[in-house]
ROVEXFI-898443 format. One record per residue (C-alpha): residue in three letters; x, y, z. Coordinates in steps of 0.05 Angstrom, whole numbers, padded with zeros to 5 digits, always signed. Layout:
residues N
AlaXYZ/...
***
This chain:
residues 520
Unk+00000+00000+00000/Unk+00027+00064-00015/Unk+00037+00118+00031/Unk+00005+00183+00026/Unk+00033+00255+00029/Unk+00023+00293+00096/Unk-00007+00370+00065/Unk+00002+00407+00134/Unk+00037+00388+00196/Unk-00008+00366+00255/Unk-00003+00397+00314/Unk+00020+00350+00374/Unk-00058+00351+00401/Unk-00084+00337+00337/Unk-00051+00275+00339/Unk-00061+00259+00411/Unk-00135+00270+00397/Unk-00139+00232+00330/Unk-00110+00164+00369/Unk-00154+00172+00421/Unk-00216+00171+00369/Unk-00195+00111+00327/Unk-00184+00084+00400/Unk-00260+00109+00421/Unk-00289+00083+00351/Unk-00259+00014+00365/Unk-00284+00015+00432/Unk-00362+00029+00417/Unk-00357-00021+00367/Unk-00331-00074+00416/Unk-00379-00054+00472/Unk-00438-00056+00426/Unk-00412-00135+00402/Unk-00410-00155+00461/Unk-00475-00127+00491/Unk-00506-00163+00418/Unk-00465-00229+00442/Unk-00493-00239+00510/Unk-00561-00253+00475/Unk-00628-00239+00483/Unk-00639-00177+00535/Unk-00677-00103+00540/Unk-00634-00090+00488/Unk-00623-00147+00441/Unk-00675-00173+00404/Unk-00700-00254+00403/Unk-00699-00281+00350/Unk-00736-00345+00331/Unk-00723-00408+00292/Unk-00644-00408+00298/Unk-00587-00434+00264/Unk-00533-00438+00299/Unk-00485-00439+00248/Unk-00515-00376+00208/Unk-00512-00304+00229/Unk-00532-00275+00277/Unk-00489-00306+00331/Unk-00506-00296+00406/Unk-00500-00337+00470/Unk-00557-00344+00513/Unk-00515-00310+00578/Unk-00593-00280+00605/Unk-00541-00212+00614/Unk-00579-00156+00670/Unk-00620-00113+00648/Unk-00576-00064+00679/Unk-00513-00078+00663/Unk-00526-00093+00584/Unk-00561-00015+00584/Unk-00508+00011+00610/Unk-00451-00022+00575/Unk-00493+00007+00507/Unk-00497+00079+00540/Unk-00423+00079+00548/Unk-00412+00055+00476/Unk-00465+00111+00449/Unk-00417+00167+00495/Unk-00352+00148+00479/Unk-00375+00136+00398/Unk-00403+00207+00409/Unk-00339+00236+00441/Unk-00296+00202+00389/Unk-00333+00228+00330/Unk-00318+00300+00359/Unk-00244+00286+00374/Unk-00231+00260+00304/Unk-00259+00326+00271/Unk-00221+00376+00318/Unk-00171+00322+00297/Unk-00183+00327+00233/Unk-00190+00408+00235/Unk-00112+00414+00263/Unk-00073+00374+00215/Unk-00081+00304+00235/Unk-00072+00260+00177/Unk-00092+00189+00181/Unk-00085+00137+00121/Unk-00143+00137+00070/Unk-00146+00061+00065/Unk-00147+00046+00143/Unk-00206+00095+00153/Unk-00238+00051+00104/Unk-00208-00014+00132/Unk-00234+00011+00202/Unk-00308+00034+00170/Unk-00318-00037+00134/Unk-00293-00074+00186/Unk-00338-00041+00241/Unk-00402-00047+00196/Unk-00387-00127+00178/Unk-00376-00137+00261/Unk-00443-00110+00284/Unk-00472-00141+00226/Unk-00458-00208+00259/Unk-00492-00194+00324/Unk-00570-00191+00334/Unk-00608-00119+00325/Unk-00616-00080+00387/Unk-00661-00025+00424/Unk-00712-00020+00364/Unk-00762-00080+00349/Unk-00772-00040+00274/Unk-00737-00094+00236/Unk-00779-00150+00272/Unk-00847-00109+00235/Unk-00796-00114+00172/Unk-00789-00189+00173/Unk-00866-00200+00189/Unk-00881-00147+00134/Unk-00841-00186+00086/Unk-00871-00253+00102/Unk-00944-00226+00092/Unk-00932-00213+00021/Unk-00885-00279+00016/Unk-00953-00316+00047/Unk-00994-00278-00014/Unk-01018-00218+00035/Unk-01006-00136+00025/Unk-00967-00108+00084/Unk-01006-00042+00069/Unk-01079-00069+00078/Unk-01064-00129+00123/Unk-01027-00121+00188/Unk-00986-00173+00237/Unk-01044-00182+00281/Unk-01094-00200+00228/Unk-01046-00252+00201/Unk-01038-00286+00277/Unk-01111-00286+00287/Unk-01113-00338+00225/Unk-01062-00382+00252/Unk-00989-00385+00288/Unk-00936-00369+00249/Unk-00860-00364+00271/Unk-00847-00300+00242/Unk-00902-00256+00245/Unk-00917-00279+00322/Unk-00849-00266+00330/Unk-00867-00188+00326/Unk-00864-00142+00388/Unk-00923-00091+00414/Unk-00953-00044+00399/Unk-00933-00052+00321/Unk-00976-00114+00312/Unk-01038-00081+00293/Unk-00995-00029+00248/Unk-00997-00031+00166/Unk-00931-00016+00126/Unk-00916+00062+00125/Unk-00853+00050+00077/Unk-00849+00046-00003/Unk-00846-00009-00053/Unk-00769-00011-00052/Unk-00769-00026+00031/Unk-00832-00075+00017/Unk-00789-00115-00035/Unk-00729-00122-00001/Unk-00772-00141+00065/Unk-00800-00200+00011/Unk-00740-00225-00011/Unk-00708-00225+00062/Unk-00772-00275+00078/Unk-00756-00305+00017/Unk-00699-00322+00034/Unk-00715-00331+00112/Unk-00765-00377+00101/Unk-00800-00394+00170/Unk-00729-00366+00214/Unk-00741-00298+00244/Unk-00661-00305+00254/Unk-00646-00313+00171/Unk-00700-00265+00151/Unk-00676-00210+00211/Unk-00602-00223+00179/Unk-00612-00214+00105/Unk-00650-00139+00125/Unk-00586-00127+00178/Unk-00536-00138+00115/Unk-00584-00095+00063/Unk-00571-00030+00118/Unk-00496-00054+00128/Unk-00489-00066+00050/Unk-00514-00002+00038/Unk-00479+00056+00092/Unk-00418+00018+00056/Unk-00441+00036-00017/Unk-00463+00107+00013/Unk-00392+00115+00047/Unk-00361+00096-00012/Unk-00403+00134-00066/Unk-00381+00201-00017/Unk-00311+00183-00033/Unk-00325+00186-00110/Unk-00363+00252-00098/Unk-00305+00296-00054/Unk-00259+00262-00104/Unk-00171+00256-00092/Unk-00168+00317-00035/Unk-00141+00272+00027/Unk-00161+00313+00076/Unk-00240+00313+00046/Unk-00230+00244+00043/Unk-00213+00236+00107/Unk-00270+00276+00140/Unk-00314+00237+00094/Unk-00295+00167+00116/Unk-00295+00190+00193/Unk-00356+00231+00203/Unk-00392+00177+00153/Unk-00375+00107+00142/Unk-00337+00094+00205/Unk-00381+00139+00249/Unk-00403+00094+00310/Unk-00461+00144+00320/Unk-00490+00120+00253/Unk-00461+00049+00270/Unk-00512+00041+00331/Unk-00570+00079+00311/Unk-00582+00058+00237/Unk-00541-00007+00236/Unk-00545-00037+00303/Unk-00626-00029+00296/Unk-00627-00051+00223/Unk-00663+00004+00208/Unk-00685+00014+00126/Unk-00665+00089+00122/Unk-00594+00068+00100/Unk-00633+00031+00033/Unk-00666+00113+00023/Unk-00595+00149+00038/Unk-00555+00105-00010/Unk-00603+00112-00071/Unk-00601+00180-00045/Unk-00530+00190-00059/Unk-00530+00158-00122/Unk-00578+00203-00142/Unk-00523+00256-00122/Unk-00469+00230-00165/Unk-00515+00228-00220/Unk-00529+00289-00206/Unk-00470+00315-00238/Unk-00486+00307-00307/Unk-00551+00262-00319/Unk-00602+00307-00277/Unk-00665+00261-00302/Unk-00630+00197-00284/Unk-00614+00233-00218/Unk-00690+00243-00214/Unk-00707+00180-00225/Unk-00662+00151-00177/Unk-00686+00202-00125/Unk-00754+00167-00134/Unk-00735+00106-00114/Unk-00701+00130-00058/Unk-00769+00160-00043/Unk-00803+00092-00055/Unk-00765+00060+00007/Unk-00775+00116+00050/Unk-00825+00189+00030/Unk-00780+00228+00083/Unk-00715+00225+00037/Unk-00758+00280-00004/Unk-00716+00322+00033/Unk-00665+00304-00011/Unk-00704+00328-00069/Unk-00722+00396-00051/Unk-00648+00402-00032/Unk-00627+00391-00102/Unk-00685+00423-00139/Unk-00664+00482-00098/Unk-00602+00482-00132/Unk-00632+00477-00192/Unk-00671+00545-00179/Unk-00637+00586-00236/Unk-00642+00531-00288/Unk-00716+00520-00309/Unk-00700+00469-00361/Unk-00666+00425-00321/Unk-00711+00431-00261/Unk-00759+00411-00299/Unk-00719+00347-00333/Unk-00695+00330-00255/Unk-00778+00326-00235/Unk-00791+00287-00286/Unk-00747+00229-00268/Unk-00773+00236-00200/Unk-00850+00226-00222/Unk-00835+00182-00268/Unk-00801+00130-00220/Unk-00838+00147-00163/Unk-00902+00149-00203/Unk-00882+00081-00237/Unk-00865+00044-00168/Unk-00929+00058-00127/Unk-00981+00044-00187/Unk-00948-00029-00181/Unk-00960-00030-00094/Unk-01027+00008-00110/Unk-01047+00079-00077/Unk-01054+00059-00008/Unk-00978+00043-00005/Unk-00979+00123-00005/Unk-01029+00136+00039/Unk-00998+00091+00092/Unk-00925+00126+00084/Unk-00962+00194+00095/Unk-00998+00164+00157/Unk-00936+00192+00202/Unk-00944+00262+00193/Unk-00987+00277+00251/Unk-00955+00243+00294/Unk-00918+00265+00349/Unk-00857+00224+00383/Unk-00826+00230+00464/Unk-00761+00259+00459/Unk-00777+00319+00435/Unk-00796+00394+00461/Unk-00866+00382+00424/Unk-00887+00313+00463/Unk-00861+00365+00525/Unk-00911+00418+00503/Unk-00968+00370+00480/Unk-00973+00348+00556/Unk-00976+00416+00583/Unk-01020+00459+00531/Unk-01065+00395+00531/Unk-01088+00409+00608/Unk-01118+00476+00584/Unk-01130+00463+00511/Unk-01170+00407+00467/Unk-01108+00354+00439/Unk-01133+00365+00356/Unk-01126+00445+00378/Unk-01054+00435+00406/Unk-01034+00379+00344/Unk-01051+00433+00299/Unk-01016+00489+00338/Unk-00954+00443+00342/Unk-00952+00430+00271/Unk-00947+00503+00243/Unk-00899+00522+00295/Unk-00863+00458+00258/Unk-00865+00478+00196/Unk-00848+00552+00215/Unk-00797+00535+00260/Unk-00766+00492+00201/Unk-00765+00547+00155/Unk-00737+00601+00202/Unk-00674+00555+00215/Unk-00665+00535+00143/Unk-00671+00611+00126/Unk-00609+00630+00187/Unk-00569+00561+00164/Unk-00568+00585+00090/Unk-00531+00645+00114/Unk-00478+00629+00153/Unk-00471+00547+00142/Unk-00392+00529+00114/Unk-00397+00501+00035/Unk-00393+00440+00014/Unk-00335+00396+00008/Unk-00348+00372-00058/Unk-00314+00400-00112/Unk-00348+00429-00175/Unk-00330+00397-00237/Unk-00362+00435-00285/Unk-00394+00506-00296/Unk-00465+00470-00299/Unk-00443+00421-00238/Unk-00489+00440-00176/Unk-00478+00373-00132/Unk-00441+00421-00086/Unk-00502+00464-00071/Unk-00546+00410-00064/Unk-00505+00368-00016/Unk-00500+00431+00021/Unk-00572+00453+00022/Unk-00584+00372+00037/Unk-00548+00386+00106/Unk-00580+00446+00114/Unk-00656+00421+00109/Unk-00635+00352+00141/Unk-00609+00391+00208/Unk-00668+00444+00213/Unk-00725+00384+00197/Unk-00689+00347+00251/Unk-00691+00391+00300/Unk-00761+00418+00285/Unk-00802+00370+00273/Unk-00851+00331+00317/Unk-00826+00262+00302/Unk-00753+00251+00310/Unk-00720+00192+00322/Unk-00643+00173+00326/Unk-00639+00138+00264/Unk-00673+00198+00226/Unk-00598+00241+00240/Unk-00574+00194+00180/Unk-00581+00242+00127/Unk-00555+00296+00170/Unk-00492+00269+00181/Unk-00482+00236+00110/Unk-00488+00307+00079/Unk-00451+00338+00137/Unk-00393+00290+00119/Unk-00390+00327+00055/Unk-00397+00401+00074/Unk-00331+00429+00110/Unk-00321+00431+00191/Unk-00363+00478+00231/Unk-00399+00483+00296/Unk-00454+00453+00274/Unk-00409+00376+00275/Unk-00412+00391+00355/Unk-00477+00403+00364/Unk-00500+00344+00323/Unk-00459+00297+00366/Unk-00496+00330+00419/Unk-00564+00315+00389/Unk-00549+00244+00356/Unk-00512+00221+00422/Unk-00568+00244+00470/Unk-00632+00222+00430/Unk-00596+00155+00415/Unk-00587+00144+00496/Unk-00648+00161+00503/Unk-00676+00101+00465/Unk-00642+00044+00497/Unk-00679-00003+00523/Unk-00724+00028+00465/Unk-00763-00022+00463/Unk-00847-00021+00495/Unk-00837-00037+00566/Unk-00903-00082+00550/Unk-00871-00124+00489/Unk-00879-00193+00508/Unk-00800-00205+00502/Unk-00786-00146+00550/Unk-00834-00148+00599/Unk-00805-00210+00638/Unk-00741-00177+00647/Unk-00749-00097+00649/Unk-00739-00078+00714/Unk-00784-00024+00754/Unk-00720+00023+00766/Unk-00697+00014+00687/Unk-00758+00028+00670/Unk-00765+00098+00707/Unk-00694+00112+00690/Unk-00703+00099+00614/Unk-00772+00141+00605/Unk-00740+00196+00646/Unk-00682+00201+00603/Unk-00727+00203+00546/Unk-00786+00243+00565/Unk-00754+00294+00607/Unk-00683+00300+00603/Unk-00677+00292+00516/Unk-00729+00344+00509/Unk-00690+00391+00544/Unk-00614+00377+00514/Unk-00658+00375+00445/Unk-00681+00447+00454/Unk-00627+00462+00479/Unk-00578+00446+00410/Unk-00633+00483+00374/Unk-00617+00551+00414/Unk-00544+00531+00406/Unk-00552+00533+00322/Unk-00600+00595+00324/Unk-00541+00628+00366/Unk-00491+00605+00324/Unk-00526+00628+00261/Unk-00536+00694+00285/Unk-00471+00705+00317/Unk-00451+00691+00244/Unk-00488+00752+00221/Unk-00549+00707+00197/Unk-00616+00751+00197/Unk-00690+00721+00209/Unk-00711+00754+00134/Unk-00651+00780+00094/Unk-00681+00771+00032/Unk-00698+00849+00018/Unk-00715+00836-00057/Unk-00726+00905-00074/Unk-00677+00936-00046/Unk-00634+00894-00075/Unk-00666+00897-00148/Unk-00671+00973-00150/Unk-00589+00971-00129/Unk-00576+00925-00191/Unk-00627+00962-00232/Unk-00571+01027-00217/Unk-00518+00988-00223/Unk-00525+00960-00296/Unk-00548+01036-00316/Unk-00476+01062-00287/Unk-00447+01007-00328/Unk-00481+01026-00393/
***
């Protein structure tokens, strides 16, 4: 392997600070193995019909309920801590090999790939989503429960509370990889829950990789890439450990990107599908139509592709496939200043009234802190490669809308921060990396055990004190520290110079109105 030049000299503390976050990395990796090798627990999922010699591996060890949460809460803080050591790291010079970053991001991925989900029963609605339609059914009309009330079956009982009565909210492309994971399961929870864990590990890898491509030869791009991205244990225990399918929506996402580039319909297309495993990943869209803004023509061309795949993909799964993955909207998840507010306004005002209330401060809120971010938030790391080239903006404006949804909306949950921090792994160091590792790092604690207290796989070893513990942390506790990196960016932003509404159009006009006349 060849070695690789060394641009700037590293300071002494950027390289005591980059060993200490490979060494942190490694660590919440190993931690979050081992809790995932001790078997079935609060945290780690049971899976049914087993073979011993296939993956997932696990030993039976009945671990505490106690000592497995808190072994995962250590490897959530010191994953956190290392991400924000390796970009001050990063920031001062240090200078790590490309192809051990990637060594240490593969290798990371393939190792908690072997080891049972955790926290979230989500991919255990997956599997039993997939077998429906394998057994002839539609996950979007027919849910879990109405398949068990026919007759047992080892996949679908296998499901955790309260999802058994809930329909598929996610697109064709999710639906068809949940089939061929049953497919290929057949009647083994354990096989089916594999094949979805190594789809999400499969693709952060293809994502990770596809960001190389995009920030192309720069080293130190590359670098910040590869750590803040692929080998990110934030993203490692969130999206991967709980097999969760918004790695499948980020890595069409990014393809989309590169397309991007030069084949804006194809990039539209491929956007659609991203938007057929997952509607949310829109967000990706209006990022990139934005930068499309001053070019009708291929705005209109990048649309196109988008209606035409996503158009295409949910006439096959039928209209109520869309209807299901809008279901969400209203919905409003603990962990956030809004489940906060919903408990207090609702003692003095009806809930619709306060849902309603909630949701245009949402929206507004949203648009207020994309309007400040847009000012002041660093560019993007990608290079432009030609005069018509406007992947930079996009990935850029993709960070920006991905970071001010996040931290506005009503429903937030760890695994959502995804597409924050694969665009943020593009756009160059700021502020904003700290206060994400804040956010992730804190909402992600907050959701172990994560699991309902009532599941029937939970509920015979959830203790009373875990239990209070856990929904403090998460209804009391997250809210606040969530708020709380919200001020921090609307501080930052205006400390930057940002303004609430700088757009001051005709001003502006009349002064280039005057200008071009001087000219002339």
């Amino acid at each position: 392997m060849s070695t690789e030049p060394v641009t700037e000299q590293p300071t002494a503390g950027a390289l005591k600070d980059g060993r200490r976050a490979i060494a942190l990395y490694l660590t919440s990796t190993i931690l979050i193995v081992v809790a995932g090798l001790l078997g079935p627990s609060v945290v780690v999922l049971t899976l049914t019909n087993r073979h011993a010699w296939l993956p997932s591996y696990w030993f039976n060890a009945k671990p505490n309920d106690w000592l497995v949460t808190v072994m995962v809460y250590v490897a959530i803080l010191l994953g956190g801590y290392g991400v924000y050591l390796a970009t001050r790291a990063l920031k001062h010079g240090w200078a790590p090999r490309v192809d051990r970053l990637v060594a240490l991001g593969i290798g990371t991925t393939a190792a908690i790939t072997l080891v049972p989900p955790m926290a979230s029963g989500d991919v255990l609605i997956y599997a039993a989503y997939g077998r429906i339609m394998s057994l002839g059914g539609n996950p979007y009309t027919t849910a879990p429960a109405d398949t068990i009330r026919l007759g047992y079956d080892p996949v679908i009982a296998a499901t955790e509370r309260p999802w058994q009565g809930a329909k598929s909210v996610y697109g064709p492309i999710a639906t068809w990889i949940q089939w061929f994971s049953s497919w290929v399961g057949g009647d083994s929870m354990q096989l089916t829950v594999w094949m979805l864990q190594l789809s999400v590990a499969i693709s952060l890898i293809v994502t990770g990789l596809l960001l190389l491509k995009l920030v192309g030869p720069n080293l130190p791009n590359r670098r910040r890439v590869l750590l803040v991205g692929l080998a990110n244990p934030l993203i490692l225990w969130t999206v991967l450990a709980g097999a969760h399918n918004d790695a499948i929506a980020v890595m069409f996402a990014v393809i989309a990107l590169v397309l991007f580039r030069r084949h804006v319909f194809w990039a539209g297309v491929m956007l659609g599908v991203a938007g057929c495993t997952k509607l949310s990943i829109g967000l990706v869209g209006v990022a990139m139509l934005w930068s499309l803004r001053a070019d009708r023509s291929r705005a209109l061309k990048f649309c196109l592709g988008g209606a035409v795949s996503m158009g295409g993909l949910y006439a096959v799964v039928g209209l109520q496939a869309f209807q299901q993955a809008r279901s969400q909207t209203s919905f409003i998840s603990t962990g956030t200043p809004h489940k906060v507010l919903l408990s207090l306004l609702t003692l003095f005002l009806p809930n619709g009234l306060v849902r309603t209330l909630l949701a245009i401060a949402s929206w507004v809120g949203l648009i207020l802190v994309a309007i400040l971010l847009s000012q002041v938030f660093p560019k993007s790391i990608v290079p432009q490669t030609h005069p018509d080239d406007r992947t930079p903006d996009a990935i850029r404006y993709t960070a920006i809308y991905a970071i001010a949804w996040l931290l506005t909306a009503m429903y937030s949950l760890p695994w959502y921060d995804l597409i924050a921090w694969v665009a943020l792994a593009a756009v160059a160091a700021s502020k904003v990396d700290k206060l994400m590792v804040i956010r992730t790092t804190m909402l992600a604690i907050a959701y172990v055990p994560g699991r309902d207290p009532n599941a029937r796989q939970v509920a015979a070893s959830l203790s009373d004190s875990l239990e209070w513990f856990s929904a403090r942390l998460r209804d009391t506790i997250c809210p606040a520290i969530e708020f709380g990196v919200l001020i921090g960016l609307i501080i930052w932003a205006r400390r930057g110079g940002a303004r609430w509404w700088p757009y001051d159009w005709p001003k502006r006009k009349a002064k280039r109105v005057t200008e071009e006349a001087a000219a002339h």
